[in-house]
C-alpha angles and dihedrals in degrees: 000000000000094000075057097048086053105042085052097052096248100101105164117247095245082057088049102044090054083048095054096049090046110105094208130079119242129228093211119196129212132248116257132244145165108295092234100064124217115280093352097269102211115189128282143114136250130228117288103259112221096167081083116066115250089034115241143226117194115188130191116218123178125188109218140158099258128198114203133165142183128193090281108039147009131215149191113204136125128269148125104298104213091205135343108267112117092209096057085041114147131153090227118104123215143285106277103194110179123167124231103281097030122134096224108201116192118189102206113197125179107212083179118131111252111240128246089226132036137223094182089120089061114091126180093026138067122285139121096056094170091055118084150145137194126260114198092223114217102356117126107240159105111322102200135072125325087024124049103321099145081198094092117096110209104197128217106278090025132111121203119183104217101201117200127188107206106215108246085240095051105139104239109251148163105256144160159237141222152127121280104178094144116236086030097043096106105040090053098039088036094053091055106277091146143122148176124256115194131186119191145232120260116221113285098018100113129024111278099251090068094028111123122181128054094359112046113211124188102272117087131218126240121186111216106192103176110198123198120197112191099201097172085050097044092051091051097049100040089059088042083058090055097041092056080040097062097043099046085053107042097116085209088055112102117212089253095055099043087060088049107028109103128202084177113073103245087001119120124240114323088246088062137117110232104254091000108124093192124104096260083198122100100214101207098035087048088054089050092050093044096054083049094060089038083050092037088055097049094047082055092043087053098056084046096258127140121255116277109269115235103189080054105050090041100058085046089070095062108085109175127107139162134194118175106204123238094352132088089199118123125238131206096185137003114188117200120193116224076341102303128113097245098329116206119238136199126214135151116277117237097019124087128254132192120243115205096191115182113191102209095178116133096202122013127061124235132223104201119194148146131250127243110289088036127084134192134190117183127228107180136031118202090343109311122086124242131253094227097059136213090013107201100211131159103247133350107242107203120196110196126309096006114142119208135204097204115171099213128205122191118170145209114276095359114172092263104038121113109221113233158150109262129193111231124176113206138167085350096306123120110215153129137257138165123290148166122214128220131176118226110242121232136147142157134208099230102227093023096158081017122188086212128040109323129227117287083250106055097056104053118053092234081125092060091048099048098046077043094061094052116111121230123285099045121162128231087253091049088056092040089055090047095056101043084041081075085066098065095092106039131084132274098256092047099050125097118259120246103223104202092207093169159266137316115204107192105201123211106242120170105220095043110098126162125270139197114247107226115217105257135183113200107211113264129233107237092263109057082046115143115276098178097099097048117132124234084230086056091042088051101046092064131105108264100359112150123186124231098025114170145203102183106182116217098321128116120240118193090183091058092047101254140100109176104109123175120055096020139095112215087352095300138112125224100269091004083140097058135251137293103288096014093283103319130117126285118217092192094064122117107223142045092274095084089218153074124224101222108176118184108260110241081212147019119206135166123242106249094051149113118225133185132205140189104222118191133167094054094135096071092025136034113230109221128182117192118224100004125067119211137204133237122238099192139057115232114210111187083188101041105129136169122234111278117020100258122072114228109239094239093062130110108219106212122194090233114067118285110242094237096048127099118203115222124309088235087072093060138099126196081207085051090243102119140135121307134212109267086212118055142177096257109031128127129237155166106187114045112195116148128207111237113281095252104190092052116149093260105187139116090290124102121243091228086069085072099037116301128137103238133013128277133107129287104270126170088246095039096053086052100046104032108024106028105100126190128193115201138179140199140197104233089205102162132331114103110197143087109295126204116235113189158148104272091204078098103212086057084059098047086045083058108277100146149080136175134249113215118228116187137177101253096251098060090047096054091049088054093042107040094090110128111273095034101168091211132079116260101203110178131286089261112037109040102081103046094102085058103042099034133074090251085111097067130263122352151107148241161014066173127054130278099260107172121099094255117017092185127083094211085138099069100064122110087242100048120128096359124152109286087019114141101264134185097185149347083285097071101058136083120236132338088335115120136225101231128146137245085284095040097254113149129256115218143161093267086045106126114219098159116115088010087126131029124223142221083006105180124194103192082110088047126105116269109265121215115266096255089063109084100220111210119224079214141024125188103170129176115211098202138000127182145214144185114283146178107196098035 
């Protein structure tokens, strides 16, 4: 009764409160059903209900083997079906949007076939495909049951209500969603089980140009989900997955054999993690699941039914199929954009709009830019805004899972624009206008951070040189082509990959100008106050700080005692140190597993603190922490290159630019207004992967000579992986729980790529850590969190909202209000300038901009247009902006 409680979302308070004083996470099991659920929920979500307080958004998810198809290719995976029409099929879920302060429920159900046969007893491989459960990717917020503990398995047939209360003083973000069932966390994310999470902007957050919400503002919203699907890979893990299966399962097959037997030539047991030297078989779970089947069999054998068939059952629980259509040729990714093959979009020429881009790759990394006669300047990084903001760069470079907030500019005849006839609907009326189409750039270096050779490119540093050699005033297309221009002499299978994400049509729309984009700082909630400026004194004085703490991603490190590199973190494997019990059952567990996966947390830290890491290894591999988001201490210039092209061999080569060093001319403007770093000393994240550090002092010299951690040259690859060093800190506010830290390249983490980080009440640390000899520093039950509570930290609000009419401080900067500036009225503007519009209409405070575009427009209703007319999937068209003018 109580497994049931829990797996409904009603677990009784008594329950609660003994869940929240165990030390030891749960693996928590859902309630079963009947596989085929009641009335078919597909998923959707229902309007947000503001009649309850805190207003509430209650989503329906449900986990179900999807076909989909597009005019190149169909496929059979598993993902969140929006609604049941097999023409409109797509394994993304929807778009879930909340507001700070909001109670998100979420009702998971997983409408999966239960397998004949189980793999429950298998750890850091992959196994239990049909079993899942949902992460809130990126939101701030509890990490344990009823919240986002990735630690529930809904079975197939079951249903578990996941329940999240937003902080009022949550920064509003671009976020995600995805199943984390480890052992199945990258077939089911990697086939296309993903969705967006926004959460959106209060009043006054933002200027009102770019303000959404309540008050519509003249820039529109595009969301940008970038699927990857990784078909080589999924192939690979789903028979991996039947190969562990039918031997888990071969009822002739002894324990000892089933850790040592191989189906891979020099590969270890098929129930093995690649590179992991622990037993991934749970002994006692393994024996339960094997008198099932042996129970299971004679029940059959007494109604006069064959055994069950392994080989059979196993290969059922595959689900993943690809057939490209009219082309034998073999493909390695295909990326789909909001589920179409490179969908065409419409915006106004000329005007901003706001790209929400999600990456939801589970292995390459991805280089996004614009083409000449576009622009983009980036806002937000992984869902909460710079503070640097707009921050004009080449090219975004997303790791997996990074999300991205670009305003994007694209104008009328650019040097790459195509000159057309576009179809627009507006205010009811089918017709065409002027346009000029642009495909969105994007490409990726397969094996970029590779575990075998590299590509030719990324171990020299020709990319540095070339991108070196450009004059000022470059433009990103210019870069973009330097750095593909590398490729030209290399083969086929070592040159980067070219990602055609999509189109971009500009419409021609009157009232639409350019206009300037003003610096702008939205205000901070405490704690994503800045923690740049913070003394080591202050750091030390806390409760709990420890000096020196490190996350080390598959790389060995002699100096910290250990030598086992990928796919560990700090040369261990998840569970390395054994189960609850040593490995026998636990009759306290929740759940039908019989067991808790306690393994050993790499850290204990109290609630209330900040803490600070040193993370290494993020080329090859994407730090991700669940629940707290940290920031970053250092720059990272890809680019960054000393004068000459040999380093002298007294110099130090430091990670951060040498002073005396320029980066290329490309990157320059004579206005001032050139490219930016992408990564920079203060930002936010939640994801950390890192490009190859192409100007990296390739040469006959090792790079532990500099400061790596083992010997090898100074490739562009290495440097990244194995030199580059980032300290990081994070603000602890307020979640006490143990938090996952991993390698978001998801089969590493299902490999075993992961660890916890322990945060507890302070009570409950200083009880664990008062033993004679404790190496931190104990403080006192009232004074050891203030640094991370008060306002001693700079500006910012909260635990409250931000209840003022505008939280950020845009008008004090220097730029703010000056003639061609982005207006939204006469307010905005400085002096005796004007807000008007393209036509010279004023802008003014009763000025309506609500339903002046219309979003997620399809035309697959529409008439056929002639095939001169380019036809967009979306159209998201502003009819007017406006900007500070003199002569109106």
């Amino acid at each position: 009764e109580n497994r049931r409680a829990w797996a409904l979302g009603g677990a009784r308070s008594s329950l609660m409160a003994v869940h929240l004083l165990m030390p030891l996470l749960l693996a928590v099991r859902s309630s079963e059903y009947p596989t085929k659920l009641s009335g078919n929920k597909y998923s959707h979500c229902h309007p947000r209900d503001t009649t309850e307080q805190p207003p509430v958004v209650h989503c329906i998810l449900t986990f179900a083997e999807v076909n989909f198809s597009t005019l190149d290719f169909t496929a059979r995976t598993r993902g969140y079906q929006p609604e049941y029409n097999e023409s409109d099929a797509t394994p993304m879920g929807p778009t879930i949007y909340v507001w700070p302060g909001d109670t998100l429920k979420i009702d998971l159900y997983n409408n999966l076939t239960q397998p004949l046969v189980n793999t429950s007893g298998i750890h850091n491989n992959f196994h239990d495909f049909p079993v899942t459960n949902v992460h809130t990717h990126g939101l701030h917020i509890g990490g344990e049951i009823p919240a986002d503990s990735v630690f529930v398995e809904v079975k197939p047939g079951g249903v578990f209500r996941y329940t999240y209360h937003l902080p009022q003083d949550h920064m509003p973000g671009t976020h995600w969603y995805h199943p984390h069932k480890h052992g199945s966390t990258a077939i089911q994310a990697g086939g296309g089980g993903v969705g967006m999470l926004i959460v959106r902007d209060p009043p006054g957050t933002l200027p009102r140009f770019l303000e959404r919400g309540e008050g519509e503002g003249p820039v529109p919203e595009v969301e940008l989900v970038i699927l990857g699907l990784t078909l080589d890979n999924n192939k690979k893990f789903a028979a991996a997955n039947v190969a562990c299966c039918k031997a888990y399962n071969n009822l002739s097959m002894d324990y000892a054999t089933l850790l040592t037997v191989s189906s891979v030539p020099g590969g270890g047991g098929p129930c093995q993690s690649a590179g992991a030297p622990q037993k991934n078989v749970i002994k006692h779970i393994w024996e339960r699941d094997r008198n099932d089947l042996i129970l299971a069999n004679s029940a059959r054998e007494s109604n006069g039914e064959p055994p069950i068939d392994v080989n059979e059952a196993c290969e059922a629980t595959k689900i993943w199929d690809f057939q490209s259509k009219g082309t034998d040729a073999e493909h390695d990714n295909i990326f789909l954009v909001n589920g179409e093959l490179s969908p065409k979009i419409s915006i106004a020429a000329d005007g901003w709009v706001r790209f929400r881009v999600l990456y939801a790759n589970i292995e390459d990394q991805l280089y996004f830019s614009m083409p000449d006669g576009c622009e983009m300047q980036v806002i937000a990084k992984d869902g909460i805004y710079l503070k640097d903001a707009p921050r004009r760069t080449s090219y975004a470079f997303f790791g997996s899972g990074n999300r991205a907030d670009i305003l994007v500019r694209c104008t009328k005849g650019g040097k790459s624009g195509k000159k057309k006839t576009c179809a627009v609907h507006e205010n009811g009326v089918h017709t065409t206008k002027e346009c000029w189409q642009y495909d969105i750039t994007a490409w990726y270096y397969k094996a970029a951070g590779c575990g075998g050779p590299c590509p030719d490119i990324q171990n020299t540093n020709d990319v540095c040189l070339e991108v070196y050699n450009l004059t000022e005033g470059a433009t990103a297309e210019d870069i973009t082509n330097t750095m593909m221009s590398v490729n030209d002499a290399l083969a086929p299978q070592k040159r980067a990959t070219f990602v055609n994400l999509g189109t971009i049509l500009a419409i021609d729309e009157a009232a639409v100008q350019q206009c300037d984009l003003p610096s702008f700082k939205v205000n901070y909630p405490c704690y994503l106050a800045d923690l740049t400026n913070v003394t080591e004194e202050q750091l030390s004085a806390q409760a709990g700080y420890q000096p020196n703490r490190y996350l080390h991603f598959g790389m060995p490190d002699p100096a910290h005692g250990y030598s086992d590199g990928f796919p560990s973190i700090n040369g261990q494997f998840y569970g390395n140190s054994g189960f609850a019990r040593h490995d026998e059952p636990n009759p306290n567990a929740i759940g039908s597993n019989d067991h808790v996966l306690e393994p050993k947390s790499e850290y204990s830290m109290p609630v209330g603190s900040l803490q600070s890491f040193e993370i290494r290894g993020v080329n090859a591999h994407a730090y991700h922490w669940h629940v707290n988001p940290f920031q970053l201490q250092v720059d990272y210039d890809e680019f960054g290159f000393p004068s000459g092209t040999e380093l002298p061999p007294d110099r130090d080569w430091a990670q951060d630019q040498d002073p005396n060093a320029d980066r290329p001319k490309a990157f320059d403007r004579k206005d001032g207004n050139g490219f930016e770093n992408y990564f920079k000393k203060g930002d936010w994240a939640d994801v950390l992967q890192i490009p190859p550090k192409w100007c990296a002092p390739v040469s006959d010299r090792s790079c532990k000579a500099i400061g790596a951690l083992k010997e090898q040259n100074c490739t562009p690859v290495n440097y990244a992986q194995n030199n580059a060093s980032f300290p990081i800190r994070t603000n602890l506010d307020r979640f006490a729980s143990r938090q996952v830290v991993h390698c978001h390249i998801l089969n590493h983490e299902d490999w075993g790529m992961m660890t916890l980080l322990d945060m507890q009440p302070y009570d409950k640390w200083a009880e664990d850590w008062s033993s004679p000899g404790m190496s931190f520093n104990p403080g006192d039950k009232h004074g050891h969190n203030l640094l991370a509570y008060g306002k001693q930290l700079g500006k910012c609000y909260g635990p409250g909202p931000a209840n003022v009419p505008n939280t950020g401080d845009w008008r004090h900067h220097s730029d703010w209000g000056k003639t061609n500036m982005c207006c939204m009225s006469n307010d905005d503007c400085k002096g005796s300038a004007s807000c008007v519009d393209g036509k010279g209409a004023p802008c003014g405070v009763t000025t309506s901009f609500q339903n002046q575009f219309e979003r997620n427009l399809l035309f697959s209703s529409l008439p056929p247009e002639p095939e001169d007319v380019v036809k967009p999937n979306l159209q998201v068209l502003a009819s007017r902006n406006c900007k500070c003018s003199l002569n109106p």
